[in-house]
C-alpha positions, 0 to 999 in steps of 0.5 A, a space after each residue: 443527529 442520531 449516535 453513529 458507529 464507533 471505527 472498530 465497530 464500522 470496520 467489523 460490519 465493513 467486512 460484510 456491509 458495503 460502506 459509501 463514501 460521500 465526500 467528494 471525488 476530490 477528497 475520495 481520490 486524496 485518500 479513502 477507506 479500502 473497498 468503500 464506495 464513492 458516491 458523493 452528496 456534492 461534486 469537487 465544485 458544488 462543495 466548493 461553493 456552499 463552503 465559500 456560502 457558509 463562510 460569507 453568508 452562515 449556515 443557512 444560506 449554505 443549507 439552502 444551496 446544499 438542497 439545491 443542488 442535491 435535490 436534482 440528483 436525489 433519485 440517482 443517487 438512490 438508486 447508486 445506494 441501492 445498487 451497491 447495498 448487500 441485503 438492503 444495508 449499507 455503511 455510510 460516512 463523510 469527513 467528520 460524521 456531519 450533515 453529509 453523512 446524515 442527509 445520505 443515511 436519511 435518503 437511504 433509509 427512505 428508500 428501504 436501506 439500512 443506514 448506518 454513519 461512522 461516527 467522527 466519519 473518515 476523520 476518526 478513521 484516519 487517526 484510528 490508523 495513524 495510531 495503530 501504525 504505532 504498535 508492535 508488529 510480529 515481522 520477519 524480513 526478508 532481505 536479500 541484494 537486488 535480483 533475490 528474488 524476495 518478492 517472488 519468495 513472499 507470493 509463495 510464503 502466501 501460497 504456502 498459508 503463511 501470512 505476508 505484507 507486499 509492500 511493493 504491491 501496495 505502493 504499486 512500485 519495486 522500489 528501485 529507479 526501474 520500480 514503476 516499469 509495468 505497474 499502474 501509477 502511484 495512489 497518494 501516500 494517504 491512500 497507500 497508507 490506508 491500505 496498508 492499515 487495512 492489511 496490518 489491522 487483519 493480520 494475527 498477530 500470534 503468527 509471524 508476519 512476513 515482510 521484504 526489506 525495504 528502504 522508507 520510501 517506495 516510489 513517491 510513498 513513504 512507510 509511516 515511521 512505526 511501521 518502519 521501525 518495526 522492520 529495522 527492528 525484526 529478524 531478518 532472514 538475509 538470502 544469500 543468492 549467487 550474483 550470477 542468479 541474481 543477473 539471470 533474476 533481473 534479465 527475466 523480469 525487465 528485459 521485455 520492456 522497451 528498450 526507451 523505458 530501460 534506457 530512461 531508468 538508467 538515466 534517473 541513476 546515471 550521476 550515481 552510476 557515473 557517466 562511463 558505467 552509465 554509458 556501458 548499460 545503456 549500450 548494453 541494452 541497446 545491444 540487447 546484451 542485457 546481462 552486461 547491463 545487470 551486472 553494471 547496475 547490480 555492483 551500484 545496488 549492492 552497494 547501496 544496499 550494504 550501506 543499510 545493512 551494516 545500520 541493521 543490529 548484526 545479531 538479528 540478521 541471519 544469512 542463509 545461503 540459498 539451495 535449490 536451484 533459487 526456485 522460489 518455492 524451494 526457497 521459501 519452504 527452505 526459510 521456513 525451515 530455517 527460521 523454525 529450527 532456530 526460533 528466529 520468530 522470537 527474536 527481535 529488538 
């Protein structure tokens, strides 16, 4: 079996060459490398059953069954390859740069594409990024009470040039019980983490890196623990917005959705709430009296909140006040301008 691509190597070409993953939809769905195409050599069931064959019967039995079953569909899956291949060349890999990859490289170049494997497959890739996940990133945090508005702050940061990491938009979650109101579901934790990697790997780490503050756990991801550390170890920028901004913040971004969906994230908080407060923003959204209702929610967040902040080193927090009318472009160039004159960028534990 011919010497693949080493993962720095792969994940250059990846930038310009298409790369197939030909593991199965299963193992795709579970976790894959960004932008990499799915076309698997077996389906979930037809892996299933040469892996019980070679585990009874040996590999050749396996083999046999694999040739059966691919075979049929060697045409079809040409003509996918095909398809997807930018100037006739492709990218390929499996689990750990085994038969699947090979027999797929060897059927692409049999068609005219240029194949090439990743060695070690997505194994290899998985360690490669559980391990940069370790190294030392140049964040700055945003921080900022709920109804900050930092996420907005952070899209204009990137309008503006500077270099960002969404977190909320890579776990498709704002983090808050009301977090997955308008988002699409959740990727597995494996799949957040490899998107993650991808934006982290690209990034100049001779630039500051933007990043809002966020707890360990979005939704149903976990940050990986070194990018974490990284976070609880950077400067912060704290934004300090007038409560009564931060109220007219929620009400804009929440109240259009159905007054059920507002009414059911209540009740994932309610026991932390307490029953009265509960029963007062429900009937406030009801109501349609929705500033009531972020009022009530605001005073059990900033609670919340607090009690993260006050873990954080005090000398690498930075309140600023925030200008401007809160226009979240006017607050971003007026951080930017903050954290130059002060050189805050060179801070960090």
């Amino acid at each position: 079996m011919e010497k693949g691509l080493d993962i720095l190597t792969f994940l250059e070409k990846a930038e310009t060459i298409p790369a197939i993953d030909v593991r199965t939809p299963a193992e795709y769905e579970q976790g894959h490398i960004p932008n990499a195409y799915n076309i698997p050599i077996f389906s979930n069931e037809e892996r299933k059953r040469v892996g019980t064959t070679f585990k009874q019967s040996g590999q050749k039995d396996a083999v046999i069954m694999g040739l059966e079953f691919v075979g049929p569909k060697m045409k079809e899956l040409a003509i996918k390859a095909s398809k997807i291949a930018l100037e006739k060349q492709l990218l390929v890999h499996c689990w750990r740069g085994g038969m699947r990859s090979a027999s797929m490289a060897w059927l692409f170049r049999t068609v005219g594409l240029e194949s090439v494997v990743l060695e070690g497959g997505y194994k290899s890739f998985r360690r490669f990024a559980l391990d940069f996940f370790e190294g030392i990133f140049p964040f700055v945090v945003i921080g900022g009470f709920t109804g900050s508005g930092k996420t907005e702050i952070l899209q204009e940061l990137k309008n503006m040039g500077e270099q960002i990491i969404d977190l909320e938009q890579l776990a498709h979650h704002k983090g808050s019980a009301f977090g997955g109101l308008g988002e699409k579901a959740q990727s597995t934790n494996e799949q957040f983490e490899n998107d993650l990697f991808l934006q982290l790997f690209r990034i100049n780490k001779d630039r500051i890196v933007w990043i809002e503050d966020e707890s360990r756990t979005i939704g149903k991801n976990t940050l990986p623990a070194g990018v974490y550390r990284n976070i609880r170890s950077a400067p912060m920028i704290f934004l300090n917005l007038a409560f009564e901004d931060r109220i007219k913040n929620l009400v804009k971004n929440y109240a259009h959705f159905s007054r059920k969906d507002l009414v059911d994230s209540i009740s994932k908080i309610r026991s932390r709430l307490g029953d009265k407060t509960a029963r007062s923003a429900i009937k406030g959204i009801e109501n349609g009296n929705y500033d009531i209702t972020a009022e009530l929610v605001l005073h059990y967040y900033d609670k919340t909140y607090k009690f993260g902040l006050d873990k954080r080193n005090k000398d690498l927090v930075h309140d600023l006040r925030a200008e401007n009318n809160s226009v979240p472009k006017n607050l971003a160039q007026q951080i930017l301008e903050f954290v130059k004159q002060n050189r805050i960028s060179d801070q960090r534990l």
